[in-house]
Biopython code that builds the backbone (N, CA, C, O; Angstrom):
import numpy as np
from Bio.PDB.StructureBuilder import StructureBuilder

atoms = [
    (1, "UNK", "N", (101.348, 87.226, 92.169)),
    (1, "UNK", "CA", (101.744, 86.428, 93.312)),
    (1, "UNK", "C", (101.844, 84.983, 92.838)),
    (1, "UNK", "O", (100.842, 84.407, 92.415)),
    (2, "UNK", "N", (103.166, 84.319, 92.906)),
    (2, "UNK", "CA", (103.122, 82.991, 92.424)),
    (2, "UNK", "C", (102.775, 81.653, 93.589)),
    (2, "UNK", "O", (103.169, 81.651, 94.755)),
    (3, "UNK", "N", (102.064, 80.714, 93.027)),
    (3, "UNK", "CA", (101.838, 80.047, 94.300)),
    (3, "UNK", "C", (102.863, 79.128, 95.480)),
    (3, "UNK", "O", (102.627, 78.372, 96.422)),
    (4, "UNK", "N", (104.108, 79.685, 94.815)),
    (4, "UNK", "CA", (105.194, 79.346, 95.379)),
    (4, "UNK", "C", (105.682, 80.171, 96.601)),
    (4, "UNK", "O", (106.196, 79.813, 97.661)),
    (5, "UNK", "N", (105.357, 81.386, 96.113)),
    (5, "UNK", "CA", (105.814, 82.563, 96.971)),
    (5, "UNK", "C", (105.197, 82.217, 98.821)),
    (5, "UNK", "O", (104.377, 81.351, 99.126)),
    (6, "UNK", "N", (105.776, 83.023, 99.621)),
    (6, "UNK", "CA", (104.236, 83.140, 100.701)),
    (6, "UNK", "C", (103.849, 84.472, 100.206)),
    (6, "UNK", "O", (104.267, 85.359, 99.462)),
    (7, "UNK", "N", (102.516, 84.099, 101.228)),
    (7, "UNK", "CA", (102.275, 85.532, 101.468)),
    (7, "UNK", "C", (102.687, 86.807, 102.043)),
    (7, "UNK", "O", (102.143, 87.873, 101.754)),
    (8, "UNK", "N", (103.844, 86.659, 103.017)),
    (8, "UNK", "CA", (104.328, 87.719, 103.783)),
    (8, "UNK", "C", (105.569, 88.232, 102.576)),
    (8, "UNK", "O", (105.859, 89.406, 102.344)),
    (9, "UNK", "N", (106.108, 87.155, 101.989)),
    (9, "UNK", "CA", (107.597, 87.325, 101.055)),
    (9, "UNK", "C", (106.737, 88.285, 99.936)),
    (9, "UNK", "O", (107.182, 89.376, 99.579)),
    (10, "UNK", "N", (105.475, 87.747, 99.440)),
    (10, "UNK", "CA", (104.656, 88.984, 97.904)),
    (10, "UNK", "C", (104.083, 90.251, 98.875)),
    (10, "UNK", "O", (104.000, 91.268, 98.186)),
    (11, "UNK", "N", (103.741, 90.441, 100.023)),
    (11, "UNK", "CA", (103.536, 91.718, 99.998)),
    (11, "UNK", "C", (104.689, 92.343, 100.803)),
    (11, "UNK", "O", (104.444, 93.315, 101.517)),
    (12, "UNK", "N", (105.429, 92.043, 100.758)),
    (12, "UNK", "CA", (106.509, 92.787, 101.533)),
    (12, "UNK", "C", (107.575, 93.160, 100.230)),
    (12, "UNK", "O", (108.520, 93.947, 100.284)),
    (13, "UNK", "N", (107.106, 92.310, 98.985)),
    (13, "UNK", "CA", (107.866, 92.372, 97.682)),
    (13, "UNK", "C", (107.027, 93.791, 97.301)),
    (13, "UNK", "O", (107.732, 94.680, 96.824)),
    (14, "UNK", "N", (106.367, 93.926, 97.376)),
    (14, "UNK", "CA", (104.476, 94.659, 96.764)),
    (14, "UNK", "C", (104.938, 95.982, 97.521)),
    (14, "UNK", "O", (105.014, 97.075, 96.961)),
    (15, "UNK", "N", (105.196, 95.784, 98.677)),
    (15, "UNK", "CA", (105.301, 97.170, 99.758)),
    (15, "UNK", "C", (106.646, 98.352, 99.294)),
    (15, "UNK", "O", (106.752, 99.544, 99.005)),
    (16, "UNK", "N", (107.499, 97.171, 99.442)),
    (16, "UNK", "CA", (109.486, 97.664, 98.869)),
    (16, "UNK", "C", (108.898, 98.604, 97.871)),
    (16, "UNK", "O", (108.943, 99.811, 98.108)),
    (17, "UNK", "N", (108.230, 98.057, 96.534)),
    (17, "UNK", "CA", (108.210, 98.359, 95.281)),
    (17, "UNK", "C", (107.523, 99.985, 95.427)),
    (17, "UNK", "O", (107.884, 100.947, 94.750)),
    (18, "UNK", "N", (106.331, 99.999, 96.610)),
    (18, "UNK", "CA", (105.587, 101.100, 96.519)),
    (18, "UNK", "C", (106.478, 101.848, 97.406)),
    (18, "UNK", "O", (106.658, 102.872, 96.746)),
    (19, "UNK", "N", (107.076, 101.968, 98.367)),
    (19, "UNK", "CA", (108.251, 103.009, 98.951)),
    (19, "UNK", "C", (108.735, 103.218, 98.245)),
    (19, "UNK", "O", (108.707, 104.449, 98.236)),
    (20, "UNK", "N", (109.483, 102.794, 97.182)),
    (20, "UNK", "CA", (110.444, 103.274, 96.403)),
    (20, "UNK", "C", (109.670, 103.823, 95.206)),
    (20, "UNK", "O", (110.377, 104.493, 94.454)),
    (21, "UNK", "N", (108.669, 103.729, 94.924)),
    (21, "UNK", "CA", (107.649, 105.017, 93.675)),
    (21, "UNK", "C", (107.042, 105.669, 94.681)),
    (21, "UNK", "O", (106.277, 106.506, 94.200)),
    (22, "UNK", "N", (107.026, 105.674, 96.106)),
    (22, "UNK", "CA", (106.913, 107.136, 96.547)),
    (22, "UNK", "C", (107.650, 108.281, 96.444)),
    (22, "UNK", "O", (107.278, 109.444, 96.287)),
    (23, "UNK", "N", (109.099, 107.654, 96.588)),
    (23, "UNK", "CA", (110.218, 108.636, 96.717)),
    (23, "UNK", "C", (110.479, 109.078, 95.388)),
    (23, "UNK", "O", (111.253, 110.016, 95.199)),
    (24, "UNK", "N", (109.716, 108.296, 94.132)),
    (24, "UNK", "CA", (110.851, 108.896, 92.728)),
    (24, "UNK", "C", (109.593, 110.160, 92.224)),
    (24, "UNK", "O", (108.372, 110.268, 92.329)),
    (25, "UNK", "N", (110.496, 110.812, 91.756)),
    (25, "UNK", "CA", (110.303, 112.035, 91.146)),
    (25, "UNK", "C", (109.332, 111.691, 90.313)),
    (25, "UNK", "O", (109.345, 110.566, 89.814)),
    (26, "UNK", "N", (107.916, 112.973, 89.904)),
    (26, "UNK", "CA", (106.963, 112.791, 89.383)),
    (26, "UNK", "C", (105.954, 111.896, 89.954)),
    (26, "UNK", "O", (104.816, 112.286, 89.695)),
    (27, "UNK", "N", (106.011, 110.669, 90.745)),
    (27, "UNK", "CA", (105.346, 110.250, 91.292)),
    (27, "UNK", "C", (104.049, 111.195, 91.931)),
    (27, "UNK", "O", (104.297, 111.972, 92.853)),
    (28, "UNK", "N", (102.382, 111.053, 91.272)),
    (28, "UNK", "CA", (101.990, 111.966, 92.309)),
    (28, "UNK", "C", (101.382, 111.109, 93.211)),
    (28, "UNK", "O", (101.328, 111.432, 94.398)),
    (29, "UNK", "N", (100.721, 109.622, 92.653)),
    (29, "UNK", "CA", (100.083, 108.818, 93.991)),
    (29, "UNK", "C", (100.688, 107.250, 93.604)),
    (29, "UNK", "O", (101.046, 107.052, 92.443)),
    (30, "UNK", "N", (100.764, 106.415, 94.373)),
    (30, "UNK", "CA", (100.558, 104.878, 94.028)),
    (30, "UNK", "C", (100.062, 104.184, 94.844)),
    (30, "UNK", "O", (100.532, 104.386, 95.964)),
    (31, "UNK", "N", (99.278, 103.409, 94.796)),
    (31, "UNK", "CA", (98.586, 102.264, 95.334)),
    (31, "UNK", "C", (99.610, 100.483, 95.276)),
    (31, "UNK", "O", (100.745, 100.282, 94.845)),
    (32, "UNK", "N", (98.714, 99.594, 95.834)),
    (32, "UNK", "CA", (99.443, 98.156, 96.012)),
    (32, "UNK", "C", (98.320, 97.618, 96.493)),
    (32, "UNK", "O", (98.193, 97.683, 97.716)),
    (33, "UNK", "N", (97.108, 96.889, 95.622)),
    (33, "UNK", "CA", (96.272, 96.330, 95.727)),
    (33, "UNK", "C", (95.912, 94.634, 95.483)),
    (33, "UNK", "O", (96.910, 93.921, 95.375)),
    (34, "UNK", "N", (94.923, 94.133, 95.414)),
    (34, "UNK", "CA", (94.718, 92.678, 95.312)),
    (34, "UNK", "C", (93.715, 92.286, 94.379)),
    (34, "UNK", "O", (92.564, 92.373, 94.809)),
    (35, "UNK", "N", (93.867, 91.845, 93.126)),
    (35, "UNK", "CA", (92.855, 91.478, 92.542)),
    (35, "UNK", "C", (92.738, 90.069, 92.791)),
    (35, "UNK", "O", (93.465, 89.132, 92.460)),
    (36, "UNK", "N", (91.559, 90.125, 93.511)),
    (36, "UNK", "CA", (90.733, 88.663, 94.082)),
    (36, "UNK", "C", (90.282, 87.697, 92.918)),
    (36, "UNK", "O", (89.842, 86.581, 93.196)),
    (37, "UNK", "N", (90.387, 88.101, 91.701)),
    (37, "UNK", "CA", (89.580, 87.295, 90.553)),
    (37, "UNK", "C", (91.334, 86.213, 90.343)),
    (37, "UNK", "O", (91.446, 84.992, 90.455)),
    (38, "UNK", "N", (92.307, 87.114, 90.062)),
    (38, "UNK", "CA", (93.376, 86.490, 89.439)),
    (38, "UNK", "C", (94.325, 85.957, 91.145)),
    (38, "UNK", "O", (94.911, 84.875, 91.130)),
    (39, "UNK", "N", (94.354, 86.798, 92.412)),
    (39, "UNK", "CA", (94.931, 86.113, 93.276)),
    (39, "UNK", "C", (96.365, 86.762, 93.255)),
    (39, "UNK", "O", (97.369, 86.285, 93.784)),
    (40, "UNK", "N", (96.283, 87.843, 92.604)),
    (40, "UNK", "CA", (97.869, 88.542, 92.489)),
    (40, "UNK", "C", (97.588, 90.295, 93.099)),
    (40, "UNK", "O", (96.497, 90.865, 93.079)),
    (41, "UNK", "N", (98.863, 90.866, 93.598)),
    (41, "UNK", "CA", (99.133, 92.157, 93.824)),
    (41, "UNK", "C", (99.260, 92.753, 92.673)),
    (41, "UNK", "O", (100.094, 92.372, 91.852)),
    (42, "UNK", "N", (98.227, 94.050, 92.402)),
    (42, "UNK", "CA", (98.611, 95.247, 91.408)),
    (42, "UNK", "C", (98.922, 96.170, 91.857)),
    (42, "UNK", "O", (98.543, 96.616, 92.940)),
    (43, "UNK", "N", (99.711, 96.663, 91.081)),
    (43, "UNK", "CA", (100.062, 98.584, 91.167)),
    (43, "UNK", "C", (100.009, 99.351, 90.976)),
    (43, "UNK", "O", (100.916, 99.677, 90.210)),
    (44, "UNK", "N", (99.279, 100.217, 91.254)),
    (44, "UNK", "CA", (98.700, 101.780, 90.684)),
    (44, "UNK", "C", (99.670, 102.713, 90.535)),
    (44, "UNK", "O", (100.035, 103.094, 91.647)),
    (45, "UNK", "N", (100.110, 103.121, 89.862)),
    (45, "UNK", "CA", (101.097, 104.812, 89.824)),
    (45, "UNK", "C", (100.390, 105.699, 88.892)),
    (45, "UNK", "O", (100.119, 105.279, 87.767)),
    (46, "UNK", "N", (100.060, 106.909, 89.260)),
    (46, "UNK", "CA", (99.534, 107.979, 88.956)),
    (46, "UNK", "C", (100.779, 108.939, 88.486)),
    (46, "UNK", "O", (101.181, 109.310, 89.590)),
    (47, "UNK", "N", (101.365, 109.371, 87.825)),
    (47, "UNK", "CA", (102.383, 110.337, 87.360)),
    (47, "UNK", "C", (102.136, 111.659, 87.208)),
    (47, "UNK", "O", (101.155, 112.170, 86.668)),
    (48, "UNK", "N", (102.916, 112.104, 87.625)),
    (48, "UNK", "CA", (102.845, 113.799, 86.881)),
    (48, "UNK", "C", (103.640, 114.191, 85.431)),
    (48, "UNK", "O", (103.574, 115.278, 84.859)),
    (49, "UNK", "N", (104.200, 113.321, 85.118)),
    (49, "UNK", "CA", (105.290, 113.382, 84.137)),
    (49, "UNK", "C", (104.956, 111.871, 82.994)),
    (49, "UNK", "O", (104.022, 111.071, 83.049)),
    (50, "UNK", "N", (105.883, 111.920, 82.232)),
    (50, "UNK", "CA", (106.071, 110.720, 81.227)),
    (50, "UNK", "C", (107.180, 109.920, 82.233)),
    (50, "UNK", "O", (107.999, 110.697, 82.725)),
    (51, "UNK", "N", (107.294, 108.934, 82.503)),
    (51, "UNK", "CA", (107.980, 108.553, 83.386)),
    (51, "UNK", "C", (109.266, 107.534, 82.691)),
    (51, "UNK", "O", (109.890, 106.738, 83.393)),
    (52, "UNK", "N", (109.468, 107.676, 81.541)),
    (52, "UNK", "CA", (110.132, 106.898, 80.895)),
    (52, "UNK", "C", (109.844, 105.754, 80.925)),
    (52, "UNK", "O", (108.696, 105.455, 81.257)),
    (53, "UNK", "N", (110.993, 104.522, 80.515)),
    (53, "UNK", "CA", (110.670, 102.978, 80.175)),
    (53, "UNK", "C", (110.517, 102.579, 81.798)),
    (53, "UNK", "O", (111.109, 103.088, 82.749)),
    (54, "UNK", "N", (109.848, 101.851, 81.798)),
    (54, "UNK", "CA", (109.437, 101.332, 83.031)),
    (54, "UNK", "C", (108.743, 99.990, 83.100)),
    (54, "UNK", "O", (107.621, 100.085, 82.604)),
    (55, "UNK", "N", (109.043, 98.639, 83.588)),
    (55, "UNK", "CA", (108.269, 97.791, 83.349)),
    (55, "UNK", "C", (106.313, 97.961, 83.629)),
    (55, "UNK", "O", (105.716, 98.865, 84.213)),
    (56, "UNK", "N", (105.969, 97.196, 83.214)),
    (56, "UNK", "CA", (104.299, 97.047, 83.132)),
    (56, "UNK", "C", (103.510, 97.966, 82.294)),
    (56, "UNK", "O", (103.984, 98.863, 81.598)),
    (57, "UNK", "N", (101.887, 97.573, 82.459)),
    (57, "UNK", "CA", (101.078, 98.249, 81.483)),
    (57, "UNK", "C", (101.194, 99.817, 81.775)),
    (57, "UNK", "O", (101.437, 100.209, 82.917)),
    (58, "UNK", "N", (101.026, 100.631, 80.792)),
    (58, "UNK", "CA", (100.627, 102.165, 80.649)),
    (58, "UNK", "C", (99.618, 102.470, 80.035)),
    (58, "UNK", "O", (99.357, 102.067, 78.901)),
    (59, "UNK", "N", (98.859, 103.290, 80.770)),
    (59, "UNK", "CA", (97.630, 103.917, 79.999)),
    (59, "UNK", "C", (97.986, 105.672, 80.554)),
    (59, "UNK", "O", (98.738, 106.149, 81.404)),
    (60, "UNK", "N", (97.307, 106.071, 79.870)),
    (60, "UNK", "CA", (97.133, 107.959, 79.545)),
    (60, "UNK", "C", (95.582, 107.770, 80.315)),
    (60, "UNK", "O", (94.602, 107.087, 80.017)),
    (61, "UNK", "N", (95.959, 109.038, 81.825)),
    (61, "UNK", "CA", (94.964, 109.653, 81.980)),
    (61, "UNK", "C", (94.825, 110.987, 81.567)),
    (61, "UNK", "O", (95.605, 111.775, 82.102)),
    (62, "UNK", "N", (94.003, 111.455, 80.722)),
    (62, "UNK", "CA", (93.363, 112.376, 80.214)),
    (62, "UNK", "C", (92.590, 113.769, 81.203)),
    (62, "UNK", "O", (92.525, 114.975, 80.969)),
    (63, "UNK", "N", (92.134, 113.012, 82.244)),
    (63, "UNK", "CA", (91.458, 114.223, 83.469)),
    (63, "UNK", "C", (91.243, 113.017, 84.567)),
    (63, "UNK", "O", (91.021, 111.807, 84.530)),
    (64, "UNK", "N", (91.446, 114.089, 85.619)),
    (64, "UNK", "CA", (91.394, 113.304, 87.020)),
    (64, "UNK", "C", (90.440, 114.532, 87.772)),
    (64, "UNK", "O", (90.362, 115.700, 87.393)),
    (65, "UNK", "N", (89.748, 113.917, 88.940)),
    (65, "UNK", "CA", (88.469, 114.747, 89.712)),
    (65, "UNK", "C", (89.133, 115.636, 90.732)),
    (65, "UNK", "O", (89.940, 115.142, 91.519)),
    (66, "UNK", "N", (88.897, 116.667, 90.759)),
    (66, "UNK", "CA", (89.627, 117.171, 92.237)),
    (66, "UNK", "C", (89.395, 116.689, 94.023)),
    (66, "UNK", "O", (90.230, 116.406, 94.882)),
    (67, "UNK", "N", (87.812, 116.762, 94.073)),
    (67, "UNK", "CA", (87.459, 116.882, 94.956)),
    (67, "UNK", "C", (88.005, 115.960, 95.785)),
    (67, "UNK", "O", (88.573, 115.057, 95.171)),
    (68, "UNK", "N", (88.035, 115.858, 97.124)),
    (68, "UNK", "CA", (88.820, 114.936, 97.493)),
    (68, "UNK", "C", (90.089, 114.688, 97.760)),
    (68, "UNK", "O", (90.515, 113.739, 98.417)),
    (69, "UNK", "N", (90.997, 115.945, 97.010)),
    (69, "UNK", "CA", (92.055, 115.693, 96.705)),
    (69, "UNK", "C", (93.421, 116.015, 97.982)),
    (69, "UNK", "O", (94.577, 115.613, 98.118)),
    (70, "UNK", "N", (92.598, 116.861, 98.667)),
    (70, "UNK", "CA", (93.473, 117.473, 100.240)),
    (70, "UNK", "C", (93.398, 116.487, 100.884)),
    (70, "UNK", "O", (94.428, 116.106, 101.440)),
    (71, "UNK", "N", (92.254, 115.776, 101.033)),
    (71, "UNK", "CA", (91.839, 114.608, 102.099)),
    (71, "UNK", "C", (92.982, 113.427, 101.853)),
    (71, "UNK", "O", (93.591, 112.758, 102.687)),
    (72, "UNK", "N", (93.064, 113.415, 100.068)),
    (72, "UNK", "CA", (94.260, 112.271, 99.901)),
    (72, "UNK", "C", (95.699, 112.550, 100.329)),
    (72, "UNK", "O", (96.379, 111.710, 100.919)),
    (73, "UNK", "N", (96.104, 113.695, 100.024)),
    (73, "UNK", "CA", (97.407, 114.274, 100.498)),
    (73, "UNK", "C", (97.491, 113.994, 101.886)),
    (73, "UNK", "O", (98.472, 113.463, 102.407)),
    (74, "UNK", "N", (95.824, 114.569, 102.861)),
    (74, "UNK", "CA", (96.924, 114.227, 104.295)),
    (74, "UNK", "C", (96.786, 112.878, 104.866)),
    (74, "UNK", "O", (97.000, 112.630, 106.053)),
    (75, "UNK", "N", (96.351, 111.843, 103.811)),
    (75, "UNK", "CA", (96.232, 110.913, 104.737)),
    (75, "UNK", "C", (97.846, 110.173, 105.369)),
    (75, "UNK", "O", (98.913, 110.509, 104.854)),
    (76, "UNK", "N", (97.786, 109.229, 106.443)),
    (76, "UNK", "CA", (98.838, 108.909, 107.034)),
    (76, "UNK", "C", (99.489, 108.231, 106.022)),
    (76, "UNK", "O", (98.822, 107.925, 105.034)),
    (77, "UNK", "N", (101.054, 107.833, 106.085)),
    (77, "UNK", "CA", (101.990, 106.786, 105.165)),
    (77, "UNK", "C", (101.055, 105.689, 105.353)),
    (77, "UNK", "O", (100.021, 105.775, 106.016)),
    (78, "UNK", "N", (101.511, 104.534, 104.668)),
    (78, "UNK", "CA", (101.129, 103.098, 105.053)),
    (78, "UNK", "C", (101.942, 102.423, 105.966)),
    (78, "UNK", "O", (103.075, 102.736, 106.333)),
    (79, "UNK", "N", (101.097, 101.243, 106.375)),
    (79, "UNK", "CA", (101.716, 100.670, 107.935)),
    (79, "UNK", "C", (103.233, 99.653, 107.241)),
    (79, "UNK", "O", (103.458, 98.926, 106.274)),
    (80, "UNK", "N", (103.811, 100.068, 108.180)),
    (80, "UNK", "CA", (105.313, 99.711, 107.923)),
    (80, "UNK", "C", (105.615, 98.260, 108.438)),
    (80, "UNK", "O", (106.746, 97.788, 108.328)),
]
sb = StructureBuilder()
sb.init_structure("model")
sb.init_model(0)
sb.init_chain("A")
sb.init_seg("    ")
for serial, (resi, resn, name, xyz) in enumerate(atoms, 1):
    if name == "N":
        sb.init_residue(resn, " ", resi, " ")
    sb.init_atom(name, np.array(xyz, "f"), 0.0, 1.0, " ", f" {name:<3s}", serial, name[0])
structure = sb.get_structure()
């Protein structure tokens, strides 16, 4: 988030970005969070696939927990 931006223009930038990695293929979860230390929006994407070139960091998850995991599926979309 630059301190130029507002705030409604970075998360509505933040929001766009996560609708549209809901809809793409392989996608299995993503998030759009706030790290309070730095003052900027991050983005979580969870994949099912190699997702090709894509801007930002990549890391390899190795194993993920189940439990929990129905509860995440039904929760509601995010507020629009």
């Amino acid at each position: 988030m630059h301190s130029d931006d507002g705030l409604d223009d970075a998360l509505a930038a933040g929001l766009r970005a996560v609708r549209w990695l809901r809809a793409a293929d392989g996608v299995h979860s993503t998030a759009l969070a706030v790290d309070a230390q730095r003052w900027e929006f991050v983005q979580f994407t969870l994949w099912t696939q190699d997702p090709g070139e894509i801007d930002g960091t990549r890391y390899e998850v190795l194993h993920t927990s189940v439990p929990g995991l129905a509860d995440l599926a039904a929760a509601p979309p995010p507020v629009e």
